[in-house]
Backbone as JSON, one array per atom type, in Angstrom:
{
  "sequence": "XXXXXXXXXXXXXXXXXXXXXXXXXXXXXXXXXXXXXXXXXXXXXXXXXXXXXXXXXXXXXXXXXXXXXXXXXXXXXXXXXXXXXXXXXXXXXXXXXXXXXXXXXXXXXXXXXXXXXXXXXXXXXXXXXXXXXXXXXXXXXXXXXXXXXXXXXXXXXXXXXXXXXXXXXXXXXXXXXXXXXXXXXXXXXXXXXXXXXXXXXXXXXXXXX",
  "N": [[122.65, 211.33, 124.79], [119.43, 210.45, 123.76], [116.35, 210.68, 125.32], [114.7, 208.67, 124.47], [116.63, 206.44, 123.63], [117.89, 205.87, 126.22], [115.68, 205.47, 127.77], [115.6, 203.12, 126.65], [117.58, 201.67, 127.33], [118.23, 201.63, 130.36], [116.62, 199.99, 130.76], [117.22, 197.45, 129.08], [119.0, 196.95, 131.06], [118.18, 196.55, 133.15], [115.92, 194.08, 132.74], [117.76, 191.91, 131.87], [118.93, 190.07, 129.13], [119.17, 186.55, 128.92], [121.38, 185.09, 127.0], [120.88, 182.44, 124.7], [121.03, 179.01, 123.81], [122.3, 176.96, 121.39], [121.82, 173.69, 119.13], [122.98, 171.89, 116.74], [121.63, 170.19, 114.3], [123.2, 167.44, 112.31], [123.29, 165.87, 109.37], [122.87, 162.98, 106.93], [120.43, 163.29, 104.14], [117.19, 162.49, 104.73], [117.9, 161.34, 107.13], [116.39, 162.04, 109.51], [116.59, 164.69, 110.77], [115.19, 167.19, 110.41], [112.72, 166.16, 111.21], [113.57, 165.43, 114.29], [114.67, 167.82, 114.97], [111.87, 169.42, 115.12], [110.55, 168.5, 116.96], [111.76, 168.32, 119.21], [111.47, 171.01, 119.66], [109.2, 171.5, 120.3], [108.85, 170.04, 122.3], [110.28, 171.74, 124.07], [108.84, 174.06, 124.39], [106.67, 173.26, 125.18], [107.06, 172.75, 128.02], [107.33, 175.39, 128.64], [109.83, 176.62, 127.65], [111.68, 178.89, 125.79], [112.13, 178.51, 122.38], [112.74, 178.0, 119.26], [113.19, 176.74, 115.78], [115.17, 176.43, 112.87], [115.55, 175.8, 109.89], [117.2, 174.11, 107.44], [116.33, 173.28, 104.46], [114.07, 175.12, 104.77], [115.21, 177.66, 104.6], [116.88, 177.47, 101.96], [114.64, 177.97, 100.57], [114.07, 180.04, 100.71], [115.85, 181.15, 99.42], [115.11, 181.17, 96.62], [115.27, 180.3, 93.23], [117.34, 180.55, 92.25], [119.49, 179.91, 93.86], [121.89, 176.86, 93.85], [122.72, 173.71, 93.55], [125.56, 173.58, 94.23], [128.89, 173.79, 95.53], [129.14, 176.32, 96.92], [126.41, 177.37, 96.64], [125.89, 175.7, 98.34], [127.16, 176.59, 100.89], [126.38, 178.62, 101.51], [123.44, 178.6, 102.07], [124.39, 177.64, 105.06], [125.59, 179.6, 106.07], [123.88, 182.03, 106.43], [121.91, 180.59, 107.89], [123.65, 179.79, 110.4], [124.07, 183.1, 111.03], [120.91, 183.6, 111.54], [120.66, 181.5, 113.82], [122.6, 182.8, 115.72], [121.53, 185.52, 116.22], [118.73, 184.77, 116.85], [119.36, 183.26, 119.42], [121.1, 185.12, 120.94], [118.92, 187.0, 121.19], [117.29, 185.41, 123.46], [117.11, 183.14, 122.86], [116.48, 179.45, 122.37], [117.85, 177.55, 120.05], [117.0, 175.16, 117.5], [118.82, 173.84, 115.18], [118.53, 171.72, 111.78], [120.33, 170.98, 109.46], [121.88, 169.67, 106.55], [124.59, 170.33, 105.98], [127.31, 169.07, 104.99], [129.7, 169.67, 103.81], [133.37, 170.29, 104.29], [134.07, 172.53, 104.58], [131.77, 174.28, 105.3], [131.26, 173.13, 107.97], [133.48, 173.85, 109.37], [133.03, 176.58, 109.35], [130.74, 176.56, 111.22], [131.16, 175.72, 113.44], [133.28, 178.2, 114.01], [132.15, 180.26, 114.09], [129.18, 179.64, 115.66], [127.84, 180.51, 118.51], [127.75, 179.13, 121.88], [127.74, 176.58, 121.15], [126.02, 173.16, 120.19], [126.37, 170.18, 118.62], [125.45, 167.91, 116.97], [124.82, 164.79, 115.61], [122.97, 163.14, 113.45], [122.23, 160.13, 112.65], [121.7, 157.51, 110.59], [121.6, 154.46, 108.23], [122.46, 154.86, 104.63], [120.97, 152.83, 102.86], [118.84, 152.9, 104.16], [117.77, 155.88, 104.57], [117.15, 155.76, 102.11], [115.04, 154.19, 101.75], [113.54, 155.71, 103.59], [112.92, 158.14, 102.46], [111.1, 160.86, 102.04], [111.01, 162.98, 100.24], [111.11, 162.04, 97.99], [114.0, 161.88, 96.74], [115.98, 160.74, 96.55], [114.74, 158.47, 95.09], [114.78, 159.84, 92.83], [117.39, 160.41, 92.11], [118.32, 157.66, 92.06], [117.23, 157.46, 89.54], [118.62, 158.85, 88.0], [117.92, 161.04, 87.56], [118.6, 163.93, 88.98], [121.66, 164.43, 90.31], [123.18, 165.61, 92.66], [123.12, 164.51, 94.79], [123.86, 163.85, 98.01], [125.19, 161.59, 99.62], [124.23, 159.79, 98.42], [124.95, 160.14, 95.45], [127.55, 161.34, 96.0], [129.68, 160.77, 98.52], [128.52, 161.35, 101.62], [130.36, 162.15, 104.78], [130.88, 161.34, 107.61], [130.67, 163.72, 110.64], [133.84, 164.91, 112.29], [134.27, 164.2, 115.7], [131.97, 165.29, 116.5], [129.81, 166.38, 119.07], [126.99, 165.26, 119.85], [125.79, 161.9, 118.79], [123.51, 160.5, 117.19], [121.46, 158.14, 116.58], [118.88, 157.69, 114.73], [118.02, 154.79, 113.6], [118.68, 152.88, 115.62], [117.13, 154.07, 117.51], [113.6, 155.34, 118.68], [112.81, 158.78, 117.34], [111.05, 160.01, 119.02], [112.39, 159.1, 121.64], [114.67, 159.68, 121.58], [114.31, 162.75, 121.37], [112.91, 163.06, 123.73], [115.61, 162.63, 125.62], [117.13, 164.66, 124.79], [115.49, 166.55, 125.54], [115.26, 166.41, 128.25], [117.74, 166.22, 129.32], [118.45, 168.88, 128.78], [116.27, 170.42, 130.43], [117.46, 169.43, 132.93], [119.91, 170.78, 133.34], [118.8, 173.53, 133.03], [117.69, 173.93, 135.18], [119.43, 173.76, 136.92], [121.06, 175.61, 136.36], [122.72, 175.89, 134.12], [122.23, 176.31, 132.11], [122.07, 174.94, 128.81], [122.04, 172.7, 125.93], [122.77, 169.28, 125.92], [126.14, 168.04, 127.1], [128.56, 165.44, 125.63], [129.53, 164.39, 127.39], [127.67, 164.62, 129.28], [124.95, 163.55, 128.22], [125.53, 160.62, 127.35], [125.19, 157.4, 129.02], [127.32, 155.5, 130.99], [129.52, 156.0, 129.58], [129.41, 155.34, 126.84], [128.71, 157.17, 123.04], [127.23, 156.63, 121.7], [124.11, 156.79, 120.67]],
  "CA": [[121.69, 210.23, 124.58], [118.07, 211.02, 123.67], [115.07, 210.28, 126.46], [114.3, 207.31, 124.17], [117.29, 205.32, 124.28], [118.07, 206.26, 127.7], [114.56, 204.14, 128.9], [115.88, 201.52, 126.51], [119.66, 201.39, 128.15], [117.66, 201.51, 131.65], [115.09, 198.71, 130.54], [117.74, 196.36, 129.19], [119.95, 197.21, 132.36], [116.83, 196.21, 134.64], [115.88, 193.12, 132.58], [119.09, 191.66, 130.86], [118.41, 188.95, 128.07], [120.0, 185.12, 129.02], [121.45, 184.13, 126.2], [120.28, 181.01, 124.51], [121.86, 177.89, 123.26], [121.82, 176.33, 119.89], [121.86, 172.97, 118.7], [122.38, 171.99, 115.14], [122.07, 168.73, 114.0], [123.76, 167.43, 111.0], [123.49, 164.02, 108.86], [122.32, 163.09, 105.68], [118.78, 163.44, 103.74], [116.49, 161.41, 105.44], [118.38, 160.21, 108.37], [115.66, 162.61, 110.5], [117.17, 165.82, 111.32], [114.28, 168.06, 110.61], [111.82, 165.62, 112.67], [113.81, 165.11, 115.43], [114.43, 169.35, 115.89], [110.32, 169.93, 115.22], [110.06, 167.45, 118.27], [112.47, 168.46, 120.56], [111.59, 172.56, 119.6], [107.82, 171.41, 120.85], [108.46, 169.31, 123.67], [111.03, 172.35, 125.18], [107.95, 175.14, 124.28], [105.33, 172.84, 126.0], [107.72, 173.34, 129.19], [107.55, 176.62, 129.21], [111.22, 176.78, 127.28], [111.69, 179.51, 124.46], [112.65, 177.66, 121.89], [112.76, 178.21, 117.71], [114.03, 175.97, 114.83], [115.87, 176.26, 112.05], [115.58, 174.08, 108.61], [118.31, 174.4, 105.94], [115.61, 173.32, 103.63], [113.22, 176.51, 104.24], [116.32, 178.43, 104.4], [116.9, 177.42, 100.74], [113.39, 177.85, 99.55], [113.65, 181.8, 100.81], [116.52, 182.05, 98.09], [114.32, 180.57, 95.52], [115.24, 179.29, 91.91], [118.41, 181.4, 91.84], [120.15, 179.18, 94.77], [121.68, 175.92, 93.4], [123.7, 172.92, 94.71], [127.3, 173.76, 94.09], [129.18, 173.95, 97.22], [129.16, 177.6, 97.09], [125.39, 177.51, 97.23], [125.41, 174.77, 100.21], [127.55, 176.96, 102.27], [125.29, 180.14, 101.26], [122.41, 178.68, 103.13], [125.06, 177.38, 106.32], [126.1, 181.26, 106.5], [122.17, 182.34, 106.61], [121.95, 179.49, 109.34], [125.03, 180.73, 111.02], [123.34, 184.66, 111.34], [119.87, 183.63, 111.98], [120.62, 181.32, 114.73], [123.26, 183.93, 116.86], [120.15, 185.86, 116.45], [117.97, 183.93, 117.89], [120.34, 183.08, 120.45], [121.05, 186.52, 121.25], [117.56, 187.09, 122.36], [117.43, 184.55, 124.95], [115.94, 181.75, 122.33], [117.29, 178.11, 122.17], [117.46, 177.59, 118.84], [117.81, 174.1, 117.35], [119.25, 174.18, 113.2], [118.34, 171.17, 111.14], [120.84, 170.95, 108.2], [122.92, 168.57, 105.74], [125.95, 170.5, 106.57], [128.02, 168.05, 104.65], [131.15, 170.37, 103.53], [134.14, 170.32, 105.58], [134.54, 174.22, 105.1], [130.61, 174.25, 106.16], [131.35, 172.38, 109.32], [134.63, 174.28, 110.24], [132.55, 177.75, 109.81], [129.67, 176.79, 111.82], [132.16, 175.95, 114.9], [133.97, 179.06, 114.43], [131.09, 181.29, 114.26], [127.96, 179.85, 116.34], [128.16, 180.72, 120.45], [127.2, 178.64, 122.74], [127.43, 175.38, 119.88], [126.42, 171.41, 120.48], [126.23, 170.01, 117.38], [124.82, 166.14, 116.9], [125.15, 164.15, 114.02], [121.84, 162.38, 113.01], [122.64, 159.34, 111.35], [121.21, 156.16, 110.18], [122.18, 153.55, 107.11], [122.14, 155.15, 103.53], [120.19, 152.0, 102.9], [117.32, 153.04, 105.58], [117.49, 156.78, 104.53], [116.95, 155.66, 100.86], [113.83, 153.76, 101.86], [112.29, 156.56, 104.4], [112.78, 159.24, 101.06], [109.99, 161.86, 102.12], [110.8, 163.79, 99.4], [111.56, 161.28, 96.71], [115.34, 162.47, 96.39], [117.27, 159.11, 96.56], [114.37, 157.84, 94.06], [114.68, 160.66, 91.6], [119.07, 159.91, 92.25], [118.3, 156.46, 91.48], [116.79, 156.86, 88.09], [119.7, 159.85, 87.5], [117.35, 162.31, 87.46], [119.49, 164.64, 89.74], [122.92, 163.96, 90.42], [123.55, 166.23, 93.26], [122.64, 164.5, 96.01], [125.13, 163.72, 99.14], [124.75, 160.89, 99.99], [123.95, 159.12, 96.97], [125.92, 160.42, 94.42], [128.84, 161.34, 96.1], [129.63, 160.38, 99.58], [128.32, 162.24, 103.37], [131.5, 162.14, 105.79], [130.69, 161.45, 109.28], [131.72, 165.05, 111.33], [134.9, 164.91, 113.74], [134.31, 164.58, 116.65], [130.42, 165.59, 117.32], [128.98, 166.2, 120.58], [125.93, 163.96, 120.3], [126.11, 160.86, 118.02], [121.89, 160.29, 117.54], [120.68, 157.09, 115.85], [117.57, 157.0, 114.36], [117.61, 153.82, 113.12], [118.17, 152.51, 116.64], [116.4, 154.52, 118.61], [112.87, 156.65, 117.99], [112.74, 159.81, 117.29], [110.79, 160.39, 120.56], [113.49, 158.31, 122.18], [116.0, 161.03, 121.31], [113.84, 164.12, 121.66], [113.45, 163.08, 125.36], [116.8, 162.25, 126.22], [117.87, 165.91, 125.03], [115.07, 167.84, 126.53], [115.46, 165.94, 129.83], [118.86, 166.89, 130.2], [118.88, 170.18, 128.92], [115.66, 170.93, 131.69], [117.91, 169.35, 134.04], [121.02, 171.64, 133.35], [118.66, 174.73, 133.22], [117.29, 173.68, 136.55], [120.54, 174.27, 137.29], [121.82, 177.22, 135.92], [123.71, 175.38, 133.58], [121.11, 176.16, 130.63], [122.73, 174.5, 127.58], [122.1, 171.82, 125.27], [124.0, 168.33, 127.26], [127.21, 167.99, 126.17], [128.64, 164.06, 125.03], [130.0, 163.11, 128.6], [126.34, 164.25, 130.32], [124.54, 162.87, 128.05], [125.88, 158.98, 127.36], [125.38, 156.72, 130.37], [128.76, 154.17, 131.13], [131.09, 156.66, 128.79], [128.97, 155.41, 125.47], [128.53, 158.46, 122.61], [126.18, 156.63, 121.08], [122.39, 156.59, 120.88]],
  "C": [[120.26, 210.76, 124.65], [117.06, 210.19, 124.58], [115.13, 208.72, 126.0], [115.13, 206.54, 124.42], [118.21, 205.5, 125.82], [117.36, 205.44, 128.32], [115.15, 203.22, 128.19], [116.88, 200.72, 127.02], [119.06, 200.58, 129.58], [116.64, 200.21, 131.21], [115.92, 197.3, 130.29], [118.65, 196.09, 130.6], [119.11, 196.17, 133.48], [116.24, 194.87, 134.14], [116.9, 192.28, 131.72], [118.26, 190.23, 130.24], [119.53, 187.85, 128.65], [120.03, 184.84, 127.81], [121.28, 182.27, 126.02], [121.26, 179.96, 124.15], [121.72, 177.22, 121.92], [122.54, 175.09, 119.56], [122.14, 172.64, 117.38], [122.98, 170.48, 115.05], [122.36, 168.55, 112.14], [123.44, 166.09, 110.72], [122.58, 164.1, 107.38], [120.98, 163.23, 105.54], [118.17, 162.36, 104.17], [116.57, 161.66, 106.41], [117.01, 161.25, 109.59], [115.92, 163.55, 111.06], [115.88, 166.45, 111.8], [113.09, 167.59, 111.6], [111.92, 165.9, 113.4], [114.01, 166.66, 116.14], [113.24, 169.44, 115.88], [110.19, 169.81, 116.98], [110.61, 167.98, 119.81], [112.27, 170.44, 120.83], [110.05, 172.31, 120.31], [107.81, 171.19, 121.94], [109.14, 170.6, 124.6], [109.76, 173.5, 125.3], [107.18, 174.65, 125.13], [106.3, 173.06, 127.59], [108.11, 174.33, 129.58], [109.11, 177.69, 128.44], [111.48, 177.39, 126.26], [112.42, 178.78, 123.6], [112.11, 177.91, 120.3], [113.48, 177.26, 116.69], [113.85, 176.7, 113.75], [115.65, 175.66, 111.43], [116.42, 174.58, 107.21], [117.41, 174.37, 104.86], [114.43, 174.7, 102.9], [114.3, 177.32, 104.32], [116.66, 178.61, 102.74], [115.27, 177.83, 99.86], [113.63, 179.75, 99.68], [114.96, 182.91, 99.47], [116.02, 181.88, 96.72], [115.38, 180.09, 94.27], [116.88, 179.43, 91.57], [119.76, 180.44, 92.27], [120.19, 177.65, 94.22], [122.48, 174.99, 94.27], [125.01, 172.7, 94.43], [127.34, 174.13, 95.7], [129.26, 175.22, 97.87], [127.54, 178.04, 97.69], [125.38, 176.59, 98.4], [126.32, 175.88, 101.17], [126.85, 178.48, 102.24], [124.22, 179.72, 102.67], [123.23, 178.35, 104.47], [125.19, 178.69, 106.8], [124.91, 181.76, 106.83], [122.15, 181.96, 107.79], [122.43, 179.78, 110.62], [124.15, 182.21, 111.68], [122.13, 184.08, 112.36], [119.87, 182.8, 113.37], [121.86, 182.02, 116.26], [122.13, 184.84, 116.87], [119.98, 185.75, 117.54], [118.4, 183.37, 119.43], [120.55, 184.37, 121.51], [119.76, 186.96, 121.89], [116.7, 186.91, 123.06], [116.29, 183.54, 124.05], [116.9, 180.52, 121.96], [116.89, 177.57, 121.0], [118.04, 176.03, 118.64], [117.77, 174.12, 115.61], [119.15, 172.52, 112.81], [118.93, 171.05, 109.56], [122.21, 170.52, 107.95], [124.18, 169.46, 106.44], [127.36, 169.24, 105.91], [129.4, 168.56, 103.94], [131.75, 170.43, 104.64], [134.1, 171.91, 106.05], [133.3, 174.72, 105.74], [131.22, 174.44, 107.49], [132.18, 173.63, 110.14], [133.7, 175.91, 110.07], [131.21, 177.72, 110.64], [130.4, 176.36, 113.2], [132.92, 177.15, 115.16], [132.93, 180.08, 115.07], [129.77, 181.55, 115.58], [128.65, 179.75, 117.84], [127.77, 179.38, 121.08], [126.67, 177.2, 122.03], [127.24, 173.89, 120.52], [126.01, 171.16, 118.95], [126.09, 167.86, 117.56], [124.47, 165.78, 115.64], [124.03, 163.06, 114.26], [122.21, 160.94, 112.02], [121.85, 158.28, 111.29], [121.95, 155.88, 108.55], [121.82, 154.53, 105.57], [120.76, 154.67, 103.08], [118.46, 152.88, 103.46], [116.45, 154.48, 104.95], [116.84, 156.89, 103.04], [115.46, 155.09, 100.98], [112.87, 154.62, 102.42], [112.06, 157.62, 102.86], [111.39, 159.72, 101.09], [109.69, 162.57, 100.64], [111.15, 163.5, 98.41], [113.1, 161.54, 95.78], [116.12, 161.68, 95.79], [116.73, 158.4, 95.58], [114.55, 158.34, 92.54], [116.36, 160.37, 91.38], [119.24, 158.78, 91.58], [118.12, 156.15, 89.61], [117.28, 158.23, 86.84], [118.82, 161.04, 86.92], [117.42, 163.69, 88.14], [120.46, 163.59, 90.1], [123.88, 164.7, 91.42], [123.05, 165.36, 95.0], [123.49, 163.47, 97.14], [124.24, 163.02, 99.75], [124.61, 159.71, 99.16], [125.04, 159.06, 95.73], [127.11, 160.89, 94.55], [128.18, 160.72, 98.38], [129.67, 161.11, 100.75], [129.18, 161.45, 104.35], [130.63, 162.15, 107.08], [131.27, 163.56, 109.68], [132.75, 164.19, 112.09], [134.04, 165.22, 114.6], [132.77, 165.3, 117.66], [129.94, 165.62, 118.89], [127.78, 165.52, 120.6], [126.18, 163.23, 118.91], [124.19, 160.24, 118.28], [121.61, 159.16, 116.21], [119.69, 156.72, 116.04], [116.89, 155.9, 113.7], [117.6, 152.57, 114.37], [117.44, 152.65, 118.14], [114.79, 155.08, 118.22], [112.96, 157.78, 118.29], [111.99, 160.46, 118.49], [111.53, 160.3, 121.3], [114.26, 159.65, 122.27], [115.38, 162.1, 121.79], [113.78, 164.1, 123.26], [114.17, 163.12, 125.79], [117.29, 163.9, 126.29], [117.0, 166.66, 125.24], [115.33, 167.46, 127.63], [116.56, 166.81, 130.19], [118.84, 168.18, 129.56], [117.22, 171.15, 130.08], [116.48, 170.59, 132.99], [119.18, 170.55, 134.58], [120.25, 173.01, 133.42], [118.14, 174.98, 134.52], [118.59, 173.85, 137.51], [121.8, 175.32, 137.32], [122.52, 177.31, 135.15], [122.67, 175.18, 132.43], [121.9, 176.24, 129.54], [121.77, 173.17, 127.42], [123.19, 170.91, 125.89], [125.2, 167.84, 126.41], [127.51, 165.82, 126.42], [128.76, 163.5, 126.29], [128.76, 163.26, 129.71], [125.28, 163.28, 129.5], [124.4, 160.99, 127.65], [126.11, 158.33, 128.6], [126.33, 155.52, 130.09], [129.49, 154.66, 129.54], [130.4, 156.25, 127.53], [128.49, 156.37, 125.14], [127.69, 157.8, 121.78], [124.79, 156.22, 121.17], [122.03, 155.9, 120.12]]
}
């Protein structure tokens, strides 16, 4: 072993990395994914809490023009997703992922793959998500000017079985971002640094928010 990685063996030895935890929330366009990680990746940083997001969306922009929406390209950027947040994870950062995720074979490779996984399903009404339309998706859908869009033009499946169940149509988006930094400062206050799983976070056995 050469001098150099010898101090680096001895350096990680003497400060070891805590792996991180990763979140990824799933639900259709609109329903508030990407908000609600910004929010909750800010509020854990302002506490001191390493913390990085994820967005399926800039994920897709870094493959540019090439990357389309066949299901081959949606699970292109999930696999990206997949890497970059074991990463991030890996070197003690709590990463939270922001993306549709709406393939089953998606879904079932981002449970096999990511460590240390909670996964929360963002949802609100088609209806609701069709009216918030940031990015004019559901209007450009409407007047069949794309025909790719889940949700709209074909139909976004609930997940099995989710560990958080987050409604932004009856809650706010602050609402939520508190609830899951609270408890995941409370669990790291405890040594038990994760993202809160379904039965800490729902008070009187309800999974939904």
């Amino acid at each position: 072993m050469t001098p150099r990685r010898r101090n680096e063996s001895q350096l990680a030895e003497t400060c070891p990395t805590r792996p991180g935890t990763i979140l990824w929330l799933l639900g259709p366009t609109s329903a508030g994914k990407t908000t609600l990680a910004s929010r909750v990746v800010a509020d854990l940083r302002q506490r001191g809490i390493p913390a990085i997001h994820f967005d399926g969306d800039e994920v897709r922009e870094l493959f540019g023009e090439e990357l389309g929406f066949s299901d081959k390209s949606r699970f292109r950027v999930v696999s990206a997703l997949v890497h970059l947040a074991n990463k991030a994870r890996d070197a003690g950062l709590h990463v939270v992922v922001s993306a549709l995720t709406a393939g089953e074979d998606a879904r079932a490779y981002v449970r096999a793959h990511v460590r240390n996984l909670t996964i929360g399903y963002v949802t609100c009404s088609i209806e609701t998500c069709a009216r918030r339309d940031p990015k004019g998706l559901y209007r450009k859908a409407m007047n069949g000017e794309i025909d790719t869009l889940i949700g709209y033009n074909t139909e976004y499946r609930p997940p099995e079985n989710p560990d958080l169940i987050l409604n932004t149509e009856t809650r706010s988006l602050d609402e939520l971002a508190a609830l899951i930094v609270d408890r995941y400062v409370e669990n790291s206050n405890s040594r038990k640094a994760s993202f809160p799983s379904a039965a800490e976070f729902y008070e009187d056995s309800e999974r939904r928010l």
